[in-house]
C-alpha positions as CSV (number, residue, x, y, z in Angstrom):
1,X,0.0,0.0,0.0
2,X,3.3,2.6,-1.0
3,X,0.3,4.5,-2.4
4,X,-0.6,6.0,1.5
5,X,2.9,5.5,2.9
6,X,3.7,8.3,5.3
7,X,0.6,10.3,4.1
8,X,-1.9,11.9,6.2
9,X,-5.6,11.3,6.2
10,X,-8.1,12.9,7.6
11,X,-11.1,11.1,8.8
12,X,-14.7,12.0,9.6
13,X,-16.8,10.2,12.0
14,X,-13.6,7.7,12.7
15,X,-15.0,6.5,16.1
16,X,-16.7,3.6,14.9
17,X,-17.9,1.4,11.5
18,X,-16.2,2.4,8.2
19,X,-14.5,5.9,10.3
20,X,-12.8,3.2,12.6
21,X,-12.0,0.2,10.4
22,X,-10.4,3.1,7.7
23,X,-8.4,5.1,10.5
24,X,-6.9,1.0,11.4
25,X,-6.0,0.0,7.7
26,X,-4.4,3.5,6.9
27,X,-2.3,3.5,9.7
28,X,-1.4,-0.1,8.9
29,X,-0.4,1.1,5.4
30,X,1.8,3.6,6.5
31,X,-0.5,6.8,6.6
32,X,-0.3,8.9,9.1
33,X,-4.7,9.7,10.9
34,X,-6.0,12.5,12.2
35,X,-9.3,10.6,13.6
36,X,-12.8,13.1,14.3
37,X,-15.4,12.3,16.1
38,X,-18.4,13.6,18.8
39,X,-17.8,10.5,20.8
40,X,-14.4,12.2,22.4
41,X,-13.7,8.5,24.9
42,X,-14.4,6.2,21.5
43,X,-12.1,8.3,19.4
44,X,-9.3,8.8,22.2
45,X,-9.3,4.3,22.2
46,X,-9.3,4.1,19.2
47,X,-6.2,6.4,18.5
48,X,-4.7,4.8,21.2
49,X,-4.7,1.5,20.0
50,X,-3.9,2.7,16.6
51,X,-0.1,4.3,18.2
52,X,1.9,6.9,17.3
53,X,0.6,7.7,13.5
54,X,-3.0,8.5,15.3
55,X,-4.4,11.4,16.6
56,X,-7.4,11.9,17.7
57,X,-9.7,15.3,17.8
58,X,-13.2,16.1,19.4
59,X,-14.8,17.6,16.2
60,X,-18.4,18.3,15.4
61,X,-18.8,18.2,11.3
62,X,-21.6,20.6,11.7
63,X,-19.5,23.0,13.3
64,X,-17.2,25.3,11.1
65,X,-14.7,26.0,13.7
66,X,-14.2,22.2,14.6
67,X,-13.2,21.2,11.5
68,X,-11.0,23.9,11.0
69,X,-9.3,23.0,14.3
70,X,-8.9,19.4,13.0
71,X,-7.5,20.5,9.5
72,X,-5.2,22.7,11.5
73,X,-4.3,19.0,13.6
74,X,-3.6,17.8,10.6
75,X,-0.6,20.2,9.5
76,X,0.7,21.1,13.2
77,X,1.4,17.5,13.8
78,X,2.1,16.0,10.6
79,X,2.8,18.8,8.3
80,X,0.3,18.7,5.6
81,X,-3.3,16.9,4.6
82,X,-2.9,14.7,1.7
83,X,-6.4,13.0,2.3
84,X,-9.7,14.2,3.2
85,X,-12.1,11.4,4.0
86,X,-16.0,12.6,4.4
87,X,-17.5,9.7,6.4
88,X,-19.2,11.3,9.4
89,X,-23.1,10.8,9.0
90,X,-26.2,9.8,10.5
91,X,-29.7,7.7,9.9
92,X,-31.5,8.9,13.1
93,X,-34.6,9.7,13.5
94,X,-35.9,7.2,10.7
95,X,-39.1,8.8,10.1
96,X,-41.7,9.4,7.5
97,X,-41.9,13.0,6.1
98,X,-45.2,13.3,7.7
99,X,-44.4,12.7,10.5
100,X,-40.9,14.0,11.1
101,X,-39.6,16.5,13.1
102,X,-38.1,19.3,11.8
103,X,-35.4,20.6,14.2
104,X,-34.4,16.5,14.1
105,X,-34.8,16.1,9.9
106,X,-32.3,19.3,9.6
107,X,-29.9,18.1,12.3
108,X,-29.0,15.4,10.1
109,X,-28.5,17.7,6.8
110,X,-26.2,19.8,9.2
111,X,-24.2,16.6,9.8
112,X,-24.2,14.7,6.5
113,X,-24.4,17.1,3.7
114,X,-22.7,20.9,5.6
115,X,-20.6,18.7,7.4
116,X,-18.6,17.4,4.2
117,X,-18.8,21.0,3.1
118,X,-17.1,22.0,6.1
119,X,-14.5,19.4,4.6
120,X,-14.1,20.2,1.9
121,X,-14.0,24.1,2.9
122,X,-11.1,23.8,5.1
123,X,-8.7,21.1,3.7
124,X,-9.0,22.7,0.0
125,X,-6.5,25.4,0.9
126,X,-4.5,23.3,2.6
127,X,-4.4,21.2,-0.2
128,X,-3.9,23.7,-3.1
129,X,-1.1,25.3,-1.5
130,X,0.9,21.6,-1.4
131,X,-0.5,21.2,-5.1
132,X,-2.5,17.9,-4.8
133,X,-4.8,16.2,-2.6
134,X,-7.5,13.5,-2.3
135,X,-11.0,14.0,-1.3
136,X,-13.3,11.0,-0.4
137,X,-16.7,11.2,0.5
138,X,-18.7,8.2,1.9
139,X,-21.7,7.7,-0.5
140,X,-24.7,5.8,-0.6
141,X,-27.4,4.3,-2.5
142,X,-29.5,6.4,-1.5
143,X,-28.6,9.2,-2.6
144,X,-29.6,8.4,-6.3
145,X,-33.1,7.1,-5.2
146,X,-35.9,7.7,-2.4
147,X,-35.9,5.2,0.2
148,X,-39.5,5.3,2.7
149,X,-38.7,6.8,5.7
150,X,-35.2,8.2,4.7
151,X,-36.0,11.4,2.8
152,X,-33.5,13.0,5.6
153,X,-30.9,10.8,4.7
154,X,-31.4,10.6,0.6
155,X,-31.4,14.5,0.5
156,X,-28.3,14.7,2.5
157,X,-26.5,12.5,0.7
158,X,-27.6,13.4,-2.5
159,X,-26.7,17.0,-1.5
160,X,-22.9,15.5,-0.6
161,X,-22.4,13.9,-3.5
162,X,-23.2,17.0,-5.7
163,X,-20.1,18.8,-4.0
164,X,-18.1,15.8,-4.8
165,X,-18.9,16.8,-8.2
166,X,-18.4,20.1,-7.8
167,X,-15.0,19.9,-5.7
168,X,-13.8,17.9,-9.3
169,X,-15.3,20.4,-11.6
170,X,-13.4,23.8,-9.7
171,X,-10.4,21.9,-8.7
172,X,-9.2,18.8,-10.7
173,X,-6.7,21.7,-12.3
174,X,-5.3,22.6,-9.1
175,X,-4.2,18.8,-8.4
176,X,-6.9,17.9,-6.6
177,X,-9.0,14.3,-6.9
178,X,-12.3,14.4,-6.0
179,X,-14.7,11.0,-5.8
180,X,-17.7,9.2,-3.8
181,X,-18.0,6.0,-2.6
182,X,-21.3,3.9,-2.4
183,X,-20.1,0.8,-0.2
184,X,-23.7,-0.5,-0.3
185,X,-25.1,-2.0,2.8
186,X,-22.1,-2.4,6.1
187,X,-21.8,-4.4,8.9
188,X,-21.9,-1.3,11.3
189,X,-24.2,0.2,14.5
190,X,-25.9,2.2,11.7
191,X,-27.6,-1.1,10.2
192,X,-28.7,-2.2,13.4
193,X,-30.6,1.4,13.8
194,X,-32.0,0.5,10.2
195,X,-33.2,-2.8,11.1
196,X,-34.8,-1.8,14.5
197,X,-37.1,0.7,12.7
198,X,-38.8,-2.2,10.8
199,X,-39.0,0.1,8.1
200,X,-38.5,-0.5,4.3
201,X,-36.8,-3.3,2.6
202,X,-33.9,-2.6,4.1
203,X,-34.3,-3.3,7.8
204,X,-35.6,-6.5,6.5
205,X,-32.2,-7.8,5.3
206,X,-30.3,-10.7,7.5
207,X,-27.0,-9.5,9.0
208,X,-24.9,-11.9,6.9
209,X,-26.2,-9.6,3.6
210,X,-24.0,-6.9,4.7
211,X,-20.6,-6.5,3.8
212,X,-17.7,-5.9,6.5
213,X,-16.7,-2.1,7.4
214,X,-13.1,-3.2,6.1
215,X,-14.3,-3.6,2.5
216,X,-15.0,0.0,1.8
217,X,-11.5,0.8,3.8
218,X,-9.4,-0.9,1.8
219,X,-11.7,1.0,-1.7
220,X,-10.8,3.9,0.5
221,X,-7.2,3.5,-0.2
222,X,-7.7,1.9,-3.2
223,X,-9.0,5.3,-4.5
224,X,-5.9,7.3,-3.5
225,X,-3.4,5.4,-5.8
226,X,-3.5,5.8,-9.9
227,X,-5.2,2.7,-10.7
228,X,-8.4,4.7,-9.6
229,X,-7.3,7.9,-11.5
230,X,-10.3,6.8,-14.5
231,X,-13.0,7.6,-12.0
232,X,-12.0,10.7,-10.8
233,X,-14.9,13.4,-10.6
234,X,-17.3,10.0,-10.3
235,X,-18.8,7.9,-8.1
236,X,-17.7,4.1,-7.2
237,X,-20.1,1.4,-6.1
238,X,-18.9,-1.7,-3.7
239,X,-22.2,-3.3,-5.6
240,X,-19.8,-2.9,-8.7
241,X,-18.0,-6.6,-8.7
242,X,-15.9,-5.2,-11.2
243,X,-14.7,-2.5,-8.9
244,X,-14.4,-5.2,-6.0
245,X,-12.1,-7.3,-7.9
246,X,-9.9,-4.3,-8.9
247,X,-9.6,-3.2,-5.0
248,X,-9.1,-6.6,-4.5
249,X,-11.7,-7.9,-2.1
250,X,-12.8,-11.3,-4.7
């Protein structure tokens, strides 16, 4: 994995699920983490276990000034930001449109779609001043279709993966690669908040249909080297078995 080696990544929602399991198989390539979270006693463990090349920071993705303060983690103790990794987001309160609250319904755009914005906002000139840089963001199905129940969530992510698009279409010339990635359906706490609402097909799926939160990890990192350069500006499904063969999970 020379592709991340002595890099450093910064990662969104790192505390658990695909944050956690991508902050462990960075480090183990060689990249240096800069792990955010709410959940300040998850995130410390975690960085903990993870050594030296991990450092964790109490950051709120809905909060401007956090995420600055992380970016600013990034270059005080590693020198530089060389990946950007959008994961942080939430499914909670799964609720009809109806029926849903709206302080609760825009609490999860804050966090899923201005959250990556916030990102993207204050790695870009961090970035652009090195030259290059890698920005990730953590897809999803549904943001290309409604799902019942998730109109919170769809938007959101919908939303995020626009300003993927965008990111590529203002900065690709400045040396920066922009893409999404749709992992599909993950062995993580957020599936088990999916399948406790009893709603849509879905929360009816067995456990054993999901895939494990190191699959989209190892895309992750997959995504940073040139064999992913064609799909710059895009988005890459985990559904995709051609894609999962190239990052080398069949």
């Amino acid at each position: 994995m020379r592709k991340v080696q002595d890099t450093t990544v910064l990662i969104t929602g790192a505390s658990r699920g695909i944050g956690a399991e991508t902050a462990r198989v960075f480090a183990e390539a060689g990249a240096n983490v800069v792990l955010t979270a709410r959940s300040t006693e998850s995130l410390r463990s975690l960085a903990k276990e993870i050594g030296e090349r991990a450092v964790a920071v109490s950051c709120d993705v809905s909060v401007y000034s956090d995420v600055e303060a992380a970016v600013a983690a990034c270059t005080e103790t590693f020198g530089g930001l060389d990946v950007l990794i959008g994961n942080a987001g939430v499914i909670e309160p799964i609720s009809h449109l109806a029926e849903a609250d709206p302080a609760d319904w825009g609490h999860v755009i804050d966090i899923n779609l201005t959250g990556v914005f916030h990102g993207m906002r204050a790695a870009l000139p961090v970035m652009k001043a090195a030259g290059r840089g890698t920005i990730l963001t953590v897809s999803s199905g549904a943001a290309h279709g409604p799902v019942e129940a998730w109109s919170h969530y769809c938007a959101s992510k919908a939303g995020a993966a626009m300003l993927t698009r965008c990111v590529d279409k203002e900065e690709r010339d400045n040396g920066i690669r922009a893409m999404g990635l749709s992992p599909g359906t993950v062995a993580t706490q957020m599936q088990r908040e999916i399948k406790a609402s009893g709603i849509n097909p879905v929360s009816q799926l067995a456990w054993d249909d999901h895939i494990p939160a190191d699959w989209p990890a190892r895309a992750l990192i997959w995504m940073c080297g040139e064999d992913a350069d064609e799909f710059v500006g895009q988005e890459i499904s985990l559904r995709d078995e051609g894609i999962r063969k190239r990052v080398g999970l069949i």
